[in-house]
C-alpha positions as MATLAB code, in Angstrom:
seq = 'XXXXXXXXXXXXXXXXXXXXXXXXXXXXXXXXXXXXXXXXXXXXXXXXXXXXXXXXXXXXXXXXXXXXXXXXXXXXXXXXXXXXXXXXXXXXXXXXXXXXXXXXXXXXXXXXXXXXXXXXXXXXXXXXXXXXXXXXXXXXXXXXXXXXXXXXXXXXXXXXXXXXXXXXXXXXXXXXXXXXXXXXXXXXXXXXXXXXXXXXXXXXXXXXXXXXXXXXXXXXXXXXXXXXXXXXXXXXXXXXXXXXXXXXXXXXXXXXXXXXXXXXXXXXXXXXXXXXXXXXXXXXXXXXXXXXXXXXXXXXXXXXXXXXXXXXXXXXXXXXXXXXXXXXXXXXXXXXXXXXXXXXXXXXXXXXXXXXXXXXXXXXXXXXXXXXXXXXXXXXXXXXXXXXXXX';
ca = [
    -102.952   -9.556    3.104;
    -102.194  -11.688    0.085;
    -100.300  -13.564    1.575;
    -102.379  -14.640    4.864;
    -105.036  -15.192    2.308;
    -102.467  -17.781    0.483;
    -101.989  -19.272    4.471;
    -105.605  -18.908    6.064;
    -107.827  -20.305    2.859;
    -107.548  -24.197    4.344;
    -111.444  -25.622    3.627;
    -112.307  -28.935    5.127;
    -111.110  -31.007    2.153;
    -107.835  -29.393    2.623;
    -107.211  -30.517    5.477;
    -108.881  -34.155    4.694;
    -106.302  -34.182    1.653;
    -103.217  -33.636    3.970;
    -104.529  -36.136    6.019;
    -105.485  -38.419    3.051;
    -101.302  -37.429    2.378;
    -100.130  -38.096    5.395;
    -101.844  -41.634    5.320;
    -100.777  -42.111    1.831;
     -97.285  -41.625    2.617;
     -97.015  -44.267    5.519;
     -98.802  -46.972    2.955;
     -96.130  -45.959    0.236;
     -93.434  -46.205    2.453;
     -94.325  -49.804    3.481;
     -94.993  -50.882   -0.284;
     -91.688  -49.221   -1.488;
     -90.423  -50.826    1.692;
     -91.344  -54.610    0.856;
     -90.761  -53.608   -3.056;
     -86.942  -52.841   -2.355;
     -86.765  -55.930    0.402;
     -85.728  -53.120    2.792;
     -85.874  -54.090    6.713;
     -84.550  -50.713    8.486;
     -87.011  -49.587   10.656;
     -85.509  -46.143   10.908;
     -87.510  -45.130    7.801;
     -90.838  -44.967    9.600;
     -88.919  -42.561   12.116;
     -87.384  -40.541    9.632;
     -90.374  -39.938    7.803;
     -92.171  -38.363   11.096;
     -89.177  -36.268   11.325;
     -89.964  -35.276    7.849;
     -93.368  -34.394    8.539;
     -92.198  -32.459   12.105;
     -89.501  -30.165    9.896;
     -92.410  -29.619    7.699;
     -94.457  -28.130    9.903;
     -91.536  -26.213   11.301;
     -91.118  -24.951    7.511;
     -94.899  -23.561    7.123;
     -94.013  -21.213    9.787;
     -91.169  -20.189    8.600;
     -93.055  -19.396    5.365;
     -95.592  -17.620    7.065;
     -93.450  -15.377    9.193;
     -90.413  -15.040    7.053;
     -91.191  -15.683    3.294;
     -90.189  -18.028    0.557;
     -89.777  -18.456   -3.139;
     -92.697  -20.753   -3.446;
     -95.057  -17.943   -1.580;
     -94.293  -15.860   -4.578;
     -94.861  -18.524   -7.352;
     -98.692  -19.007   -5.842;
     -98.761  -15.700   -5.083;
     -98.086  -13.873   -8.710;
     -98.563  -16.727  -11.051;
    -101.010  -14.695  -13.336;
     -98.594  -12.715  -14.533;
     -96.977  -15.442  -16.068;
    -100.114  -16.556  -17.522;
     -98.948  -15.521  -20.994;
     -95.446  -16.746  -21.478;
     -94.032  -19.428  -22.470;
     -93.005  -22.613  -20.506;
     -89.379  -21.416  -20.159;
     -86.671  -22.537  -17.451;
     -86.201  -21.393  -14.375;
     -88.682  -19.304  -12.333;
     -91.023  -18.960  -14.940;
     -91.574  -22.661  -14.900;
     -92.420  -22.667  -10.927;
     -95.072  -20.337  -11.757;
     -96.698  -21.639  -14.297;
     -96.858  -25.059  -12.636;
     -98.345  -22.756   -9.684;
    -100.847  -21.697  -11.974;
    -101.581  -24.970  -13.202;
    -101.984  -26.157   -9.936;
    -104.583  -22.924   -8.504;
    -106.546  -23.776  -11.674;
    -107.292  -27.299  -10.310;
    -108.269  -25.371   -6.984;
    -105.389  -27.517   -5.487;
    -104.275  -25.339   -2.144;
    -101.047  -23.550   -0.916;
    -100.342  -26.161    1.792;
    -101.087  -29.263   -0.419;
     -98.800  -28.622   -2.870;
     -96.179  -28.185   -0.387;
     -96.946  -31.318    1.565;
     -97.237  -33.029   -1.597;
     -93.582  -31.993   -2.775;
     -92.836  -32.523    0.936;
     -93.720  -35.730    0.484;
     -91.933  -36.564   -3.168;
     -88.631  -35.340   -0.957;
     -88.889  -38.067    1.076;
     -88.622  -41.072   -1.496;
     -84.678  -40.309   -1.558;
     -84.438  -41.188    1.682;
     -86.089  -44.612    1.611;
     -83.334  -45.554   -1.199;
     -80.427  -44.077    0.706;
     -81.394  -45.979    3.723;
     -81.321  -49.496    1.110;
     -77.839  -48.191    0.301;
     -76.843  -48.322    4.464;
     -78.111  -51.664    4.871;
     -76.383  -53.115    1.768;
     -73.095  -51.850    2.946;
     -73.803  -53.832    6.056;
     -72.531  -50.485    8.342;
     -74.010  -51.773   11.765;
     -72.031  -55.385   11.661;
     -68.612  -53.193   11.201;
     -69.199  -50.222   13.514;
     -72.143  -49.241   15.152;
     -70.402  -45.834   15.553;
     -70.347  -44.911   12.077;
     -74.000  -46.510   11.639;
     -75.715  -44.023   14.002;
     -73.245  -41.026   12.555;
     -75.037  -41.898    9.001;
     -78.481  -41.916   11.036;
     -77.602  -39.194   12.672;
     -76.912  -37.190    9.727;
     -80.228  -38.323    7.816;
     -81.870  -36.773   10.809;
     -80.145  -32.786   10.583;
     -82.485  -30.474   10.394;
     -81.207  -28.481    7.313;
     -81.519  -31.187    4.943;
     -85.260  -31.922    5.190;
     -85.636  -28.242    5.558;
     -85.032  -26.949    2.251;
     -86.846  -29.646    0.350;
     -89.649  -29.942    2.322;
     -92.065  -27.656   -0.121;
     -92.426  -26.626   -3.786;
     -89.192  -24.962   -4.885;
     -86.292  -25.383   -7.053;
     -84.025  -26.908   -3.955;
     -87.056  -29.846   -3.658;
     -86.923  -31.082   -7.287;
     -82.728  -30.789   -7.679;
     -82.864  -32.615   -4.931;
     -84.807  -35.529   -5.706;
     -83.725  -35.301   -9.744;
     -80.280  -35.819   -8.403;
     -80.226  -38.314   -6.472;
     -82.085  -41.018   -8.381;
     -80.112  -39.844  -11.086;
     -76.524  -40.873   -8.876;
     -78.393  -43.948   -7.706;
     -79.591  -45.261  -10.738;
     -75.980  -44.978  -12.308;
     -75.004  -46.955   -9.133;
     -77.601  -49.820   -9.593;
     -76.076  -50.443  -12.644;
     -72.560  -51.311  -10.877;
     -73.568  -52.855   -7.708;
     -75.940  -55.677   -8.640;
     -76.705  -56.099   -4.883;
     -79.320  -53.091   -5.073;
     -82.599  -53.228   -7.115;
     -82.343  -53.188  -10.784;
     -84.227  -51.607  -13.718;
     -84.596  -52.328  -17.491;
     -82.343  -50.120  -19.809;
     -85.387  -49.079  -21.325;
     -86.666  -47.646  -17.811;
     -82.949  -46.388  -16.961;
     -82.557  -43.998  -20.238;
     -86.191  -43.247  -19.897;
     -86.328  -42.288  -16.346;
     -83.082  -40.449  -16.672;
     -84.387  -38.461  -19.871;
     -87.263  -37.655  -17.724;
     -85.415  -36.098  -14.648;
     -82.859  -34.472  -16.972;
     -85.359  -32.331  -18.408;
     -87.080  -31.609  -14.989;
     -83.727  -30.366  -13.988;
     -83.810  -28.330  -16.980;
     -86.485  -26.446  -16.721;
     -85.867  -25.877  -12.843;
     -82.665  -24.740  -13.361;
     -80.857  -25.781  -16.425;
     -77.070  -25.452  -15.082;
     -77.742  -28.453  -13.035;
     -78.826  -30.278  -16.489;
     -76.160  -29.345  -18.095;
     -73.760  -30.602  -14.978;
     -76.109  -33.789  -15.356;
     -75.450  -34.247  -18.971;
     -71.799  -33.665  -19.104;
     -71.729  -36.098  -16.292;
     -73.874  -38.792  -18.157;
     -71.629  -38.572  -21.116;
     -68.015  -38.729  -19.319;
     -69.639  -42.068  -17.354;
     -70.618  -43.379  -20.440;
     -67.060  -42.760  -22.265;
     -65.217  -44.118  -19.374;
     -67.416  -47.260  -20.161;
     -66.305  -47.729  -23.589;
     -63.821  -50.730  -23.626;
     -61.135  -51.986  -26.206;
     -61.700  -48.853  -28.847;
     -62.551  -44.938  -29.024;
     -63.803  -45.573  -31.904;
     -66.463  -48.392  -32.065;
     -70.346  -48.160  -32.127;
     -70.622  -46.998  -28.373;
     -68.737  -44.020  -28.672;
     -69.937  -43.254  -31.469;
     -73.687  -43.471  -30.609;
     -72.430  -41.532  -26.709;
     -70.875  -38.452  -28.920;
     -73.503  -38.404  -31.626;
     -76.471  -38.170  -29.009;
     -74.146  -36.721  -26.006;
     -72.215  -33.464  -27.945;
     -75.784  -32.427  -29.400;
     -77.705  -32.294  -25.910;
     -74.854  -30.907  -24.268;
     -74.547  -27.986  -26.865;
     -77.851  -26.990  -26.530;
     -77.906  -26.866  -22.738;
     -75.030  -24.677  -23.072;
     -76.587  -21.915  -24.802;
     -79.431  -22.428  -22.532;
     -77.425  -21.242  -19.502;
     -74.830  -19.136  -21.376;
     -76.911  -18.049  -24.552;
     -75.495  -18.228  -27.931;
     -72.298  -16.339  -26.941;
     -69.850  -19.666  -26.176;
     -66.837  -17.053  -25.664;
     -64.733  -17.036  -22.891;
     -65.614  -13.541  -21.893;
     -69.327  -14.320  -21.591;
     -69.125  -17.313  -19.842;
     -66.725  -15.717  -17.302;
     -69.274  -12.688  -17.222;
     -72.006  -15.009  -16.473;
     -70.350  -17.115  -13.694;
     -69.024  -13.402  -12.086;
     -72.934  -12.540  -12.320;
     -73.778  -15.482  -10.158;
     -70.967  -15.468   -7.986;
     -72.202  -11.798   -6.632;
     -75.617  -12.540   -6.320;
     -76.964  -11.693   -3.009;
     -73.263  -10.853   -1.306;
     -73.232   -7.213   -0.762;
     -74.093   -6.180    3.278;
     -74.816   -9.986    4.140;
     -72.376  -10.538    6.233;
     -72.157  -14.298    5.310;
     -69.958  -14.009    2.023;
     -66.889  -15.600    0.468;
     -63.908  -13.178   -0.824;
     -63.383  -13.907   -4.359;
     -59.784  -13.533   -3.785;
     -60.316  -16.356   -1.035;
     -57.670  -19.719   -1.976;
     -60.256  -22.327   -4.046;
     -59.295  -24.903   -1.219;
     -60.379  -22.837    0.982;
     -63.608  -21.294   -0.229;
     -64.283  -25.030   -0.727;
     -63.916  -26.426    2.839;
     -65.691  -23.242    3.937;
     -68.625  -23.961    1.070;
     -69.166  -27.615    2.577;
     -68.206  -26.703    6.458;
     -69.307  -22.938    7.338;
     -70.317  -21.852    9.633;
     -68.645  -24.010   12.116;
     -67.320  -23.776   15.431;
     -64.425  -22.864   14.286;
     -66.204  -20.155   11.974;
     -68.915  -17.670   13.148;
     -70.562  -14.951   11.327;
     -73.133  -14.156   13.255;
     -75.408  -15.219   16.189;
     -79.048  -15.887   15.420;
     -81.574  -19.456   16.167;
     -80.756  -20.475   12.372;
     -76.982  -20.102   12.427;
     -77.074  -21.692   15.757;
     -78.275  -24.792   14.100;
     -76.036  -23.811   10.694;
     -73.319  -24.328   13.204;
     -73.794  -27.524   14.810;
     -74.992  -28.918   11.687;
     -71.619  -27.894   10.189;
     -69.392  -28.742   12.732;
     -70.933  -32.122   13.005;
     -70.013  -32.433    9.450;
     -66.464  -31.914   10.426;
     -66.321  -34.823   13.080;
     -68.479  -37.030   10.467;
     -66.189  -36.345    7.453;
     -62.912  -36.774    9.566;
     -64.643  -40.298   11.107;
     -65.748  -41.762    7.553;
     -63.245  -40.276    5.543;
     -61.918  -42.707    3.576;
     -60.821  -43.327    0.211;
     -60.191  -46.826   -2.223;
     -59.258  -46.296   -5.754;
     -60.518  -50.151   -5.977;
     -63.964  -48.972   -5.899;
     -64.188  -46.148   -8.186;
     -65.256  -48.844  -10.893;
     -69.005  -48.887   -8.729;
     -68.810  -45.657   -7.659;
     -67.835  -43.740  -11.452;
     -71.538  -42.120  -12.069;
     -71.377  -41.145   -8.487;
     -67.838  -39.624   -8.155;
     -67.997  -37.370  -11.379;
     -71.010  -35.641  -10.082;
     -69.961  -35.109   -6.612;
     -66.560  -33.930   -8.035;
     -68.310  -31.645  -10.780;
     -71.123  -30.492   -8.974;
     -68.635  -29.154   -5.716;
     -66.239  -28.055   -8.178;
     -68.455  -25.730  -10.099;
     -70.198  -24.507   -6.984;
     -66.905  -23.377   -5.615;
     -66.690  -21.312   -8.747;
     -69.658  -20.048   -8.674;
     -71.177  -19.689   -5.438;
     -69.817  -16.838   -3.401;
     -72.935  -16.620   -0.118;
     -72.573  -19.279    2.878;
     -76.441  -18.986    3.156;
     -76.906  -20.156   -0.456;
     -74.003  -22.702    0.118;
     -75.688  -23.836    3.702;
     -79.587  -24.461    1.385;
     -78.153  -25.871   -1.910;
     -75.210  -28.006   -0.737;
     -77.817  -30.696    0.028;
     -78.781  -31.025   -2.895;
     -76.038  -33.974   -3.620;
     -74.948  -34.523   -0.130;
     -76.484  -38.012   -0.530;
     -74.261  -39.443   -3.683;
     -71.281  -37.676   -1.953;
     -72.022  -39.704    1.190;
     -72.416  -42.105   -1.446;
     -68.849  -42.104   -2.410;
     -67.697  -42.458    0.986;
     -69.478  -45.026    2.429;
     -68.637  -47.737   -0.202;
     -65.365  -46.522   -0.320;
     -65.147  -47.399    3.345;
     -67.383  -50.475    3.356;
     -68.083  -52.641   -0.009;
     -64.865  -53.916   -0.138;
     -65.237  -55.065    3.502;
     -68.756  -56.129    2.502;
     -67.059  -58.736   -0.130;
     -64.545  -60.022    1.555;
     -67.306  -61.204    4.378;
     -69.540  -62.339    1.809;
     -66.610  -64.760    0.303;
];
């Protein structure tokens, strides 16, 4: 009963505020548009796909269940603790948010909408690479994939998924402003500020990913450093970096740094939700191969089960297949733009190798830095070509 309550409360300025949204979000797509000299079209499209898989995920809410159901659901009896990472974060901000009488379904479409920003910026990416004049092909394969339905499904509400995603990715493409000079710059001050900022979002949404983040930060800075280890840059990187990094590590592993905990911490994820799913990974399963079945199952090829969603698990996954074998392609000229980019997608698939042992948690939180892996690939395949017409 709670929970129709949470769905069936909508007043008249509800629904004028989604509206209001809705609006809202067509004007700020235009402004960011002109702002970022962007002239795709395919944005305005993409964005009413947005909205569509939206609506798609309200009823799945409603008739399934979700995380963020629970946050607005039992936020009181959070009430009384601290701000602390993780879940108990999500409900406070729920709590916050029923204090200022905001509704269920605005929140949502509001983080629904924050989702969509990465999008706008990935899209400047395709057009700076110039795809279309080299292969139309490949250009509607990268449209193509911005359209799959998983990928606006799992961000298109309030939940951990939404903000990792969007932390993440301006994250990756702020690093890679600051190599390819082609794309829209910021100040320094903005960069480290901005970065700061969605660090410590990531933190208190889950702090792992901050951690990943940080270590990240710091080995793109290092690799930076240029005639000595030991001059005022790497100094000022291991000074500030080791500090931050430290402390996020107790954060996820508490003040036990031993090998035993750690390893009895990443076990502890890696069985989460496995047993009598039918859907997990064998821990004795070859790393190479958990991996290409983390990115890639349930294919074709792969089948666990027969249901709507793994019907559309499955074509989304197999078209990953054809897509990576089409792009793939790799040009150790470019890792000098792509550094920021490359050590996250490298860290962040390692480490979810490790610990991820469930293809449905894979199949949700894989897109969470699908974008700067596409990232890697796409200049890999195209700025050089890019240059070399631009000469």
């Amino acid at each position: 009963m709670k929970k129709l309550n949470l769905f069936y409360n909508l007043t008249y300025l509800d629904v004028f505020l989604i509206f209001f949204l809705f609006l809202f979000s067509i004007l700020f797509l235009a402004y960011v548009k002109s702002k970022i000299k962007l002239s795709d079209n395919v944005t305005f499209f993409l964005l009413l796909y947005h909205n569509l898989i939206f609506l798609i995920y309200t009823y799945y809410q409603l008739t399934v269940g979700s995380d963020s159901i629970s946050y607005f659901l039992n936020y009181k009896d959070y009430d009384q603790l601290d701000m602390q990472p993780g879940q108990v974060f999500l409900y406070k901000m729920a709590g916050y948010f029923g204090h200022l009488k905001i509704s269920y379904h605005v929140v949502n479409y509001i983080f629904s909408i924050i989702s969509f920003i990465p999008f706008i910026f990935f899209v400047k990416i395709i057009e700076k690479l110039k795809i279309y004049d080299y292969s139309k092909i490949d250009f509607y394969l990268v449209i193509l994939f911005l359209f799959l339905p998983s990928i606006h499904f799992w961000i298109s509400g309030y939940s951990k998924d939404t903000i990792s995603f969007v932390a993440i990715f301006f994250i990756a493409y702020l690093y890679l402003t600051r190599e390819d000079l082609k794309l829209p710059k910021t100040s320094n001050i903005f960069f480290f500020v901005f970065i700061f900022f969605l660090t410590i979002l990531l933190f208190f949404v889950r702090p792992h990913l901050a951690l990943l983040i940080s270590v990240c930060c710091m080995l793109y800075h290092l690799s930076g450093v240029k005639d000595s280890f030991f001059n005022y840059k790497f100094i000022l990187i291991i000074f500030f970096g080791l500090p931050i990094i430290y402390f996020l590590f107790i954060a996820v592993f508490s003040d036990d740094l031993s090998y035993g905990n750690i390893s009895k911490i990443v076990n502890t994820y890696r069985n989460i939700i496995t047993e009598n799913t039918g859907s997990q990974i064998s821990s004795e399963t070859n790393f190479i191969v958990k991996f290409i079945l983390y990115l890639f199952a349930p294919n074709i090829f792969f089948i666990n089960s027969f249901n709507l969603h793994n019907i559309i698990v499955i074509l989304e996954n197999t078209f990953l297949i054809i897509f990576f074998l089409k792009l793939f392609e790799f040009n150790f000229r470019i890792i000098k733009f792509l550094r920021f980019n490359l050590i996250i997608t490298v860290f962040f698939f390692f480490t979810m190798t490790i610990i991820i042992s469930n293809l449905g948690i894979s199949n949700r939180q894989k897109w969470m830095v699908f974008l700067p892996l596409l990232t890697v690939f796409l200049y890999a395949r195209y700025y050089l070509k890019k240059l070399k017409s631009s000469k």
